[in-house]
N, C-alpha and C positions, 0 to 999 in steps of 0.2 A: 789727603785725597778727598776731593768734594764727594759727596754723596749724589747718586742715580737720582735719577727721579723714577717715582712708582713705575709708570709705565714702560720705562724701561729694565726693571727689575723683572716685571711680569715674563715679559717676552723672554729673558733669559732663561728663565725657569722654565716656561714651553720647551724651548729649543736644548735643554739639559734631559729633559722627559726625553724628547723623542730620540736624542743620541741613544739615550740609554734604551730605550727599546730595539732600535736599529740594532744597536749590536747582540742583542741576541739570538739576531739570525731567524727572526720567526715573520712570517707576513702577518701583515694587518688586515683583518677581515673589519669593516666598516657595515653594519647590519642599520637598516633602515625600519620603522617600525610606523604603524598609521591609527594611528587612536582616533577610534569613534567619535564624531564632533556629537556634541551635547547639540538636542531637537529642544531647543526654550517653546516651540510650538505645541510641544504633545503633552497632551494631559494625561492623567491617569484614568483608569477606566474604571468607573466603584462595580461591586457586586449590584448593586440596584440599579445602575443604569441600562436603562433603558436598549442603550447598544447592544448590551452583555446579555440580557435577556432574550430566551428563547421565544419562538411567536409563537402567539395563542390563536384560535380560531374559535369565533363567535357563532352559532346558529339562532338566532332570535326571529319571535312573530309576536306581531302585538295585536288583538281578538278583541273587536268590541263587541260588546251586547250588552242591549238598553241603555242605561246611567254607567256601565262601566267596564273597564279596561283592560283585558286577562293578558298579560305576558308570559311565554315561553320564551327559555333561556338556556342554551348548554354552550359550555365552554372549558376549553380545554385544549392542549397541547394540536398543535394541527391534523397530525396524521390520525391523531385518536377519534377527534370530531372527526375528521372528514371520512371518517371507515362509518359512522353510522349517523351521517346524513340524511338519506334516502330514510332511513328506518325512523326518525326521530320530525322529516318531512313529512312521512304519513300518517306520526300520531297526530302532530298539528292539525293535519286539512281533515283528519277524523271527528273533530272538537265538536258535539255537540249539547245545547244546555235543555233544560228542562224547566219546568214552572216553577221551579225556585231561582232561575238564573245561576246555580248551581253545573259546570261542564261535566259532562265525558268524556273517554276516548278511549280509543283500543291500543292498547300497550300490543307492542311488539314483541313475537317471542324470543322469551330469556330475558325479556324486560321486568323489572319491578317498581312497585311506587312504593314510598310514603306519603302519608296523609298527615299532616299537621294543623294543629290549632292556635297557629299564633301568624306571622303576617305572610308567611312562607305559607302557600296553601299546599301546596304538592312537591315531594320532589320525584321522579321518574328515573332511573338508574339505570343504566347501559348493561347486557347481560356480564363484559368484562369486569364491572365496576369501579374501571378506572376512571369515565367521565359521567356527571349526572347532569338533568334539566330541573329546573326550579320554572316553576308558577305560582305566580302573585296576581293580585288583582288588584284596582284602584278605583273608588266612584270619578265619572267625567261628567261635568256641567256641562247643560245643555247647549252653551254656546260654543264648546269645544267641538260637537257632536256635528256642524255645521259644515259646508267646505271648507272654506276657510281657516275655521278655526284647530277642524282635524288635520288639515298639513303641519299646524304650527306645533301642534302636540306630538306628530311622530317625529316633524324634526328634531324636537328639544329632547323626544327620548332615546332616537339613534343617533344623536351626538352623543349625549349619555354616554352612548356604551361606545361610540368610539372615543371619547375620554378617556375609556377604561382599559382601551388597548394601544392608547398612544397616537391616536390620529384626529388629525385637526376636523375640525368641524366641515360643516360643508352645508348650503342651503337646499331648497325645496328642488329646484332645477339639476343640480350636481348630484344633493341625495335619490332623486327616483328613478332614477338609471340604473340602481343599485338594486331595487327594492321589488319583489315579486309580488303581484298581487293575488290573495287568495279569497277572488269570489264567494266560494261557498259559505266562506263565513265572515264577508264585508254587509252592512250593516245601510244600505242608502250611501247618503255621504262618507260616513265611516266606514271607510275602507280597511279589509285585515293586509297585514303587512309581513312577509318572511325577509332577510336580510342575512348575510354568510362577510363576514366583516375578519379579516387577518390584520393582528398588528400585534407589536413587543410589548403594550402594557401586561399589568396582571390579567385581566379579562375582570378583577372582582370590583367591588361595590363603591362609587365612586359617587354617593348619594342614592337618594331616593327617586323614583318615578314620578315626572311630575304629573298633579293631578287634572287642574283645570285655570291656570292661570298663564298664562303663557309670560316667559321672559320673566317672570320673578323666582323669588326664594323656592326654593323645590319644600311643600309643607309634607307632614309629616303622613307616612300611609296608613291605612285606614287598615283596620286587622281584617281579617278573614275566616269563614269558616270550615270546619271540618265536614264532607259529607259524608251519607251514608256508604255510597260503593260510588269509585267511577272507572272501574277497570273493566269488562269483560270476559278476562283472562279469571280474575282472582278478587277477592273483596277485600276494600281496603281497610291497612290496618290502622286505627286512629293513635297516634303518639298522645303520650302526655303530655298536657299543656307546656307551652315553654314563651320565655319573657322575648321571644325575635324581636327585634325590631327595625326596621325598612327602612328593600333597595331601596323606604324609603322603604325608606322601610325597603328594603328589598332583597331578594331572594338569597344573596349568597350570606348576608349580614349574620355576624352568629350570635346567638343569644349573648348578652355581657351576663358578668358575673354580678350577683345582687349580694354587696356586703350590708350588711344591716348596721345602722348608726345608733340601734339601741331602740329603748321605746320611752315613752314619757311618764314620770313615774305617776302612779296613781296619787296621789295629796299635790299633785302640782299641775296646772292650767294649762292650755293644749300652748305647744310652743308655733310661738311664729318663725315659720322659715320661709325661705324663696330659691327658687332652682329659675335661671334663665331669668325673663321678665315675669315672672308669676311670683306674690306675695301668696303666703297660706299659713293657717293655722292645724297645725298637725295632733287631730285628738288621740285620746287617750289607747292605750294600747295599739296604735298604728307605728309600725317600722319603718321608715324609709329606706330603700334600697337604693342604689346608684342606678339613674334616669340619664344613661348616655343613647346616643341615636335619637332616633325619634320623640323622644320619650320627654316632656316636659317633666314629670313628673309619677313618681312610684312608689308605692308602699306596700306591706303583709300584715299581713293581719293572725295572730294566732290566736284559738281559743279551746284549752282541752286539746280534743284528737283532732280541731276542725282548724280549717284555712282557706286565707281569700285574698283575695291582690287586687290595688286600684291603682291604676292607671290613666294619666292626663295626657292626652294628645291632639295635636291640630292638625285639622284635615277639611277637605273640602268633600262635599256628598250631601245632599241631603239625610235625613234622618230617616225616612223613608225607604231610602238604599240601604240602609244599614243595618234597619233593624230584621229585616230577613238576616245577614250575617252572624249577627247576633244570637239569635233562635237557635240557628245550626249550631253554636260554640255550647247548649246546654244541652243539645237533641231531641230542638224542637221542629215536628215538623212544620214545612213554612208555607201556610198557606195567606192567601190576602185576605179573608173574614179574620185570622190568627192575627194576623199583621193590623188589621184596623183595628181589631179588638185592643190592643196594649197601645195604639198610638192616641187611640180615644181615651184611656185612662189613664193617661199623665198627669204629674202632678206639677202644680208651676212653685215654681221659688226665686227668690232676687238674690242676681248675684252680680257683684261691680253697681250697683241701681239698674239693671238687665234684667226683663224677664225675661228665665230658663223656664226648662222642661226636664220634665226626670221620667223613665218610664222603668218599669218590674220585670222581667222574664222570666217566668218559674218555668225551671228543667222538667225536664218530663221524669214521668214519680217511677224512679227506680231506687236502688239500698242505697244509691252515692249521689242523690240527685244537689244539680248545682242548681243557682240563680242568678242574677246580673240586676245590677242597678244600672243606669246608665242618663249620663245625661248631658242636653243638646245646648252650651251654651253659645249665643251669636258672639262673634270676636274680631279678628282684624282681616281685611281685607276680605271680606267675605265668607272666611272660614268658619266654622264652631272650634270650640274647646269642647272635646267629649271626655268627662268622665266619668270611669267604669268601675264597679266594685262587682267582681265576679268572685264565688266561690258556691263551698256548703251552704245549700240554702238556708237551714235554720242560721247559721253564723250571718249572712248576706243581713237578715231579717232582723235578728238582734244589731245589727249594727247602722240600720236606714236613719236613724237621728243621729247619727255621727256621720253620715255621710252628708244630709242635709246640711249639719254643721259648716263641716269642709265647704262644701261648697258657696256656701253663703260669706264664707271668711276669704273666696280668692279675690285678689286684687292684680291690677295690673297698670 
């Protein structure tokens, strides 16, 4: 008997099934079933997107006076900010400065500040404590200071912060329909600026403020000092120095951690190191710490009970602008005979084949009095290289030929 062929085996076998079910007498319930088609279009959505994130709401005003740039900042979850708007509006337009260029303002009550000594100059705390304001401030070149050249500076710095909350840029025309002007403290040309901005970024530090070049590198922010009171409520309390460094130095930016790489043993020759584009020879007993943000460059200094910290940073300002800042970081008070006194007695030194300038600040004579070296080198793009050896002034004093050193040993 020839053999089937498969397909007709098959069928046989079907048709043996289904006998054999038939006769049991039972119906066939035939169940249909609809499986979810795979979406090849949907992505997943990370914890840090942007989408997933809750919106933040910006309150900012940017304050000129003289040579330079005072920023208020709070940010925070929306409902939080927008419950003390009003309240955080009228410390703004309260802002007033005094002859050090130093501001005020009237805290609102159940409001609190701190007062800082590093590039965060204030921060201002809501009475819940759930959202805070930061003030910073930045010297502005006088060609910023200009019409022209002040649109181009609050454009680049409220882009800034809508960077920071996920929204696209916008120009001079688009941005000031946004932008509330506040007379009592616009400046001629420079105009002051409030701004209420909602979007899904973090709201934090997405660079530094820029200072006075419009459309370049954003350079590094220029420290700040601590005053004696600017509340009316309550006298402010001064923090302990700390290493911030800046939106940009700026406001939200939190101090890094400074690990120490050791110090350079005494029988051996100051080592040459480079951090970014700066060559240097690192003398004896100086530590270098980690120089991220702002910071080209960082060191400690210990000696006994006493200590002191140098720092290299690039910044636009005159030397002039600054060195009131200065004054205030040892609790000097700032007067312009005080200010021409220390800028008249500079001392000059080469550095790169560049004459520099170096100047002294002695703290005012209390049991902890500090001092500052500091000094004004011309660099790229218009900017300085300042650097600063602040500490214990006998330490500061025993160590101005080591600082001299450094300085003459950078290269670039």
């Amino acid at each position: 008997m020839p053999f089937a062929p498969p397909q007709k085996i098959l069928q046989l076998v079907c048709l043996a099934v289904l006998c054999c079910l038939a006769g049991c007498g039972e119906d066939i319930e035939i169940r249909t079933y609809q499986v979810a088609k795979s979406d090849t279009n949907r992505k997943p959505v990370s914890a840090k997107s942007p989408a997933s994130m809750t919106e933040k709401q910006m309150l900012a005003a940017i304050v000129p006076h003289g040579s330079t740039a005072w920023f208020f900042k709070l940010t925070g979850d929306v409902a939080k900010v927008e419950e003390q708007r009003e309240a955080f509006h009228r410390t703004v337009t309260s802002v007033g400065f005094g002859e050090s260029g130093i501001p005020t303002w009237q805290l609102e009550e159940g409001w609190t500040e701190k007062i800082e000594r590093g590039i965060t100059y204030a921060r201002i705390i809501a009475p819940s404590g759930d959202v805070e304001a930061t003030v910073t401030q930045l010297p502005v070149s006088p060609d910023a200071l200009e019409d022209a050249g002040w649109k181009d500076y609050v454009v680049i710095n409220v882009n800034r912060w809508r960077g920071q909350l996920s929204l696209a840029s916008q120009g001079w025309d688009a941005m000031s329909s946004e932008l509330e002007e506040l007379p009592e403290l616009s400046e001629g040309a420079a105009k002051a600026y409030w701004v209420s901005l909602i979007g899904r970024g973090s709201g934090g530090m997405g660079g530094g403020p820029f200072m006075n070049r419009m459309g370049a590198t954003p350079p590094a922010a220029a420290e700040v000092a601590s005053p004696h009171s600017t509340s009316a409520n309550e006298e402010a309390t001064a923090a302990e120095p700390t290493r911030s460094q800046a939106d940009m130095a700026e406001d939200e930016a939190p101090s890094p951690t400074a690990e120490s790489v050791g110090e350079a043993p005494a029988e051996k020759p100051p080592v040459a190191k480079s951090s970014s584009d700066l060559q240097y020879d690192v003398p004896e007993g100086w530590s270098e710490i980690a120089a991220s943000g702002m910071r080209r460059a960082a060191f400690t200094i210990e000696q006994d009970s006493s200590t002191a910290e140098v720092t290299v940073i690039a910044a636009g300002g005159s030397i002039d602008a600054n060195i009131g800042i200065w004054m205030g970081q040892v609790s000097v008070e700032t007067t312009e005979e005080l200010k021409r006194e220390i800028l008249e007695s500079a001392e000059q030194v080469q550095v790169h084949e560049i004459d520099a300038s170096y100047y002294t600040i002695d703290g005012s004579e209390t049991e902890e009095k500090q001092s500052i070296l500091v000094a004004d080198i011309p660099w790229k793009s218009g900017e300085s290289l300042f650097v600063k050896l602040k500490g214990d002034a006998e330490l500061v004093r025993n160590q101005q030929d080591a600082f001299v050193k450094f300085l003459e040993s950078l290269q670039w």
